[in-house]
C-alpha positions as CSV (number, residue, x, y, z in Angstrom):
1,X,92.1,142.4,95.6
2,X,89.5,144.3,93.4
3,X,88.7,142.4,90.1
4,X,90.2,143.9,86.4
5,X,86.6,144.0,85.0
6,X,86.1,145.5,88.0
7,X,88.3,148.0,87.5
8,X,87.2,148.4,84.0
9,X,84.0,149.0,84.6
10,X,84.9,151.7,87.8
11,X,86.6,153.3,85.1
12,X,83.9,153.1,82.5
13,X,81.7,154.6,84.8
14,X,83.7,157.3,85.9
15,X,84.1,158.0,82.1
16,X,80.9,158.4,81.8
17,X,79.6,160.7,84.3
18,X,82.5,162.7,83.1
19,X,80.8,163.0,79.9
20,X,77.9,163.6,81.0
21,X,79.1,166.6,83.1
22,X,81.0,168.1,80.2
23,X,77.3,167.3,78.2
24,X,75.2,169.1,80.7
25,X,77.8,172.2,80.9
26,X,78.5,172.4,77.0
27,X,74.4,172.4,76.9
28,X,74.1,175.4,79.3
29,X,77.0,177.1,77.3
30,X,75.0,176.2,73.7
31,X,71.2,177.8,76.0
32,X,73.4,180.7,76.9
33,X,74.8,181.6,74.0
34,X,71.4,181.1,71.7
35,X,69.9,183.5,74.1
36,X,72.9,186.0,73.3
37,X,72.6,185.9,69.6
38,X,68.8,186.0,70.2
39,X,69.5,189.6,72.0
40,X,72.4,190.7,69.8
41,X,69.9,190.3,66.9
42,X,66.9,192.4,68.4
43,X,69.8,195.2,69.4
44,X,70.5,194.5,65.5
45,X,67.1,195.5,64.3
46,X,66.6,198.2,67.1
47,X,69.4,200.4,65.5
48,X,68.0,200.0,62.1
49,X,64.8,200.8,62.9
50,X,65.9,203.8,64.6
51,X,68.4,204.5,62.2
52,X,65.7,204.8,59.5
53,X,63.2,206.9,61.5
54,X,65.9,209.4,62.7
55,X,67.3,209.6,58.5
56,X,66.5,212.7,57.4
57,X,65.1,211.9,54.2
58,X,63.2,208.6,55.2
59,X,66.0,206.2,54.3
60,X,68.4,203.8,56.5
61,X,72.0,204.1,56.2
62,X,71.8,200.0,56.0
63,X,73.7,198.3,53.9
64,X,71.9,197.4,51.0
65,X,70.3,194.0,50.9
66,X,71.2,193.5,54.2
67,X,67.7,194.4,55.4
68,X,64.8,192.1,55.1
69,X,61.0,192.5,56.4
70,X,61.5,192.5,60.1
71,X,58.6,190.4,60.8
72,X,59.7,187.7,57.7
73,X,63.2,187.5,60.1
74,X,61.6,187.4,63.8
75,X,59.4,184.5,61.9
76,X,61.5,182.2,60.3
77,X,64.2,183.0,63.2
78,X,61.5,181.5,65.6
79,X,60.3,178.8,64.3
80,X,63.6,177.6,63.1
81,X,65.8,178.6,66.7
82,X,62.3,176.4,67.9
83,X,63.2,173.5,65.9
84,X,67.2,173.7,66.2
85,X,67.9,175.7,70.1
86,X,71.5,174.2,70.5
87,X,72.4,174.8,66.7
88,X,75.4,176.9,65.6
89,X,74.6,177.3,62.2
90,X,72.7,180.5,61.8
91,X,69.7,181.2,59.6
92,X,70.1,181.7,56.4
93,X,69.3,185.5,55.0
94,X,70.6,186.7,51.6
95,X,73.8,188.6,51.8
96,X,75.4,186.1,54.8
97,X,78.6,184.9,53.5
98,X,79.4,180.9,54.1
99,X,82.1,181.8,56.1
100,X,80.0,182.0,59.4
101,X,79.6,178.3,58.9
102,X,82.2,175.9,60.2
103,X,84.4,174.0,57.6
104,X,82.5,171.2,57.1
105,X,79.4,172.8,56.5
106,X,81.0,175.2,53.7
107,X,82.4,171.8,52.6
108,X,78.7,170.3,51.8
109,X,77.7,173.7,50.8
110,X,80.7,173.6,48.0
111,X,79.9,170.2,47.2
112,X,76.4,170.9,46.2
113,X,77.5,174.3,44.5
114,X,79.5,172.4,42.4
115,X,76.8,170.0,41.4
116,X,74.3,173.1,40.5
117,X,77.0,174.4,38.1
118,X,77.9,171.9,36.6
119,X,73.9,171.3,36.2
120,X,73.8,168.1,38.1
121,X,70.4,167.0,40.4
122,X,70.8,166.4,44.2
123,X,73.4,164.4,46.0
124,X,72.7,161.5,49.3
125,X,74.6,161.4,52.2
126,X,76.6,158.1,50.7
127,X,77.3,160.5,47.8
128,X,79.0,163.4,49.8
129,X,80.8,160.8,51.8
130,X,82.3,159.1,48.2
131,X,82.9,162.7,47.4
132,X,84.6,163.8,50.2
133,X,86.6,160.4,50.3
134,X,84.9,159.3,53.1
135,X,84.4,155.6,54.2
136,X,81.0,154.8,52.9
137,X,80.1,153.2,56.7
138,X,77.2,154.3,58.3
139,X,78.5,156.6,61.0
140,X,80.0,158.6,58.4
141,X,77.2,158.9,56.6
142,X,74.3,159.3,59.4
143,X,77.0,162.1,60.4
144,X,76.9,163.5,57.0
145,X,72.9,163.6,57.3
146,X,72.7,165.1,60.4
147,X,74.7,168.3,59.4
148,X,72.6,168.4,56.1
149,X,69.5,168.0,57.8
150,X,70.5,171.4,60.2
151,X,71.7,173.1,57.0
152,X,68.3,172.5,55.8
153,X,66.5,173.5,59.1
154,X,68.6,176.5,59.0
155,X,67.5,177.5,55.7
156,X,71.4,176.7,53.6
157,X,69.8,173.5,51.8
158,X,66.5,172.2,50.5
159,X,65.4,168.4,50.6
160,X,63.1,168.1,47.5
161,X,63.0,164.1,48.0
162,X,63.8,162.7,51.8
163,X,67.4,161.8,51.4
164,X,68.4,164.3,48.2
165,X,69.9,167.5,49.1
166,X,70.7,170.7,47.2
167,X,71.4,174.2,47.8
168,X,68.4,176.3,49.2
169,X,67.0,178.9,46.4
170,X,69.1,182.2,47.2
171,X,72.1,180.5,48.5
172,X,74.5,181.2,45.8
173,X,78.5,180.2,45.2
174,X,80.8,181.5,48.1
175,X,81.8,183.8,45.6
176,X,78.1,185.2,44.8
177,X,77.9,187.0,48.1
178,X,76.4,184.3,50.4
């Protein structure tokens, strides 16, 4: 008759190589789809650019503000999908609203809003947590910093001291446009 830590630990295992199934799979999923925004982006640009050599009188019938130097976006897009591949937050660009961020990224983003207007410096990862009425416990908090430190890979937040975050310049309220 088999053991009950040895059960336990047939069961652990099994667990685990469960996981790290779904792990590899959700990883293909996260390659496959940053190679689809990747191409749905250059299709982006390809109409514009045609779109502004076929206007009659020189000009694109873009949205305003919505286009930025092409070779300013293919740059920071690269080095930042380079830094962050499996990343769902996208890169920043003026005129993208916060809604194409999940909730608790708008969350940190409102948080820090809120400190800008009411002309208050920077906050730490303890800090949000406290705000957010978080348990001050360090998996909270590293879990605070590692969506801050994406937000600021992404181009949403600035770090002006390790460990101090605030709103990126451009990145405005979520009712400013962005």
């Amino acid at each position: 008759m088999p053991s009950v830590v040895g059960l336990l630990e047939q069961r652990e295992l099994d667990a685990r190589r469960r996981v790290e199934r779904l792990r590899e799979e959700a990883d293909r999923i996260q390659a496959e789809l940053a190679a689809a925004e990747e191409e749905w982006q250059e299709w982006v640009i390809a109409r514009r650019r045609v779109g502004t050599v076929l206007a009659p009188d020189g000009t694109s019938d873009a949205k305003p503000g919505a286009t930025a130097d092409p070779r300013d976006m293919d740059t920071r897009s690269t080095s930042r999908d380079a830094a962050r591949p499996n990343s769902q937050v996208p890169v920043f660009c003026q005129g993208i609203a916060w809604s194409v961020l999940s909730v608790d990224y708008q969350r940190i983003l409102q948080a820090l809003a809120d400190r800008v207007r009411l002309g208050q410096g920077p906050l730490t990862c303890q800090e949000m947590a406290a705000v957010f009425g978080m348990d001050v416990v360090s998996a909270r908090v590293e879990a605070l910093r590692s969506k801050a430190k994406r937000l600021v890979a992404r181009g949403w937040l600035a770090e002006p001291t390790p460990g101090q975050f605030t709103l990126a310049s451009g990145v405005a309220g979520p009712g400013d446009g962005s």
